[in-house]
N, C-alpha and C positions, 0 to 999 in steps of 0.2 A: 504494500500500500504506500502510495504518495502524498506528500502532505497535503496537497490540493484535493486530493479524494479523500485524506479524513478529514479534512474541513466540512465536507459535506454528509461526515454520518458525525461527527461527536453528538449531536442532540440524541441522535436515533439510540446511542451506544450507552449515553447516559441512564436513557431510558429503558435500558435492556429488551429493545426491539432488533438489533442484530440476532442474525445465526450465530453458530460457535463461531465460525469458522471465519466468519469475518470479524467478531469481536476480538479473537485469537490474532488475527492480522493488525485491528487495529493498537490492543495495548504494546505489541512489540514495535511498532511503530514510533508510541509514546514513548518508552520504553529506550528509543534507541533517538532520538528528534527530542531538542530543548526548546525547538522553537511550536512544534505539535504536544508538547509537557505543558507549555506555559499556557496554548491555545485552550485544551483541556480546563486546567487550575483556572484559566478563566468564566471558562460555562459553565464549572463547578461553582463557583462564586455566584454568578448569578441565578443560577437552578436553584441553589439554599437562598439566598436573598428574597429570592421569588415565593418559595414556598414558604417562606417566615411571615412575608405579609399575612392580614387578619382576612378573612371572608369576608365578604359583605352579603351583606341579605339586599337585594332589590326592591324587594315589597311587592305585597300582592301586586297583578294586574302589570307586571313590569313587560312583561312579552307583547301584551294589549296594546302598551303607549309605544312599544318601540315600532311595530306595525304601523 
């Protein structure tokens, strides 16, 4: 794998929506690349960031008004 081509799975890899076999390809990637380690450490920051925010509730009838 090329850094240009895990540029376009880290979400996916994150998300444990890879195969093995490409998930395998991509940590020896990371693995082996400072500049695809840091690209990582980056979506990891913001994947936690993201998921720390609180919920919001919309309130009834929120899908009605967006219509």
């Amino acid at each position: 794998m090329q850094c240009k081509e895990l540029g376009e799975s880290l979400s996916a890899y994150l998300d444990g929506e890879l195969d093995a076999e490409t998930s395998e390809d991509l940590a020896r990637q990371v693995a082996q690349c400072a500049r695809c380690a840091a690209d990582l450490g980056r979506l990891k920051a913001i994947d936690e960031e993201v998921r720390a925010l609180p919920a919001l509730d919309p309130g009834s009838g929120f899908a009605r008004r967006v219509v």
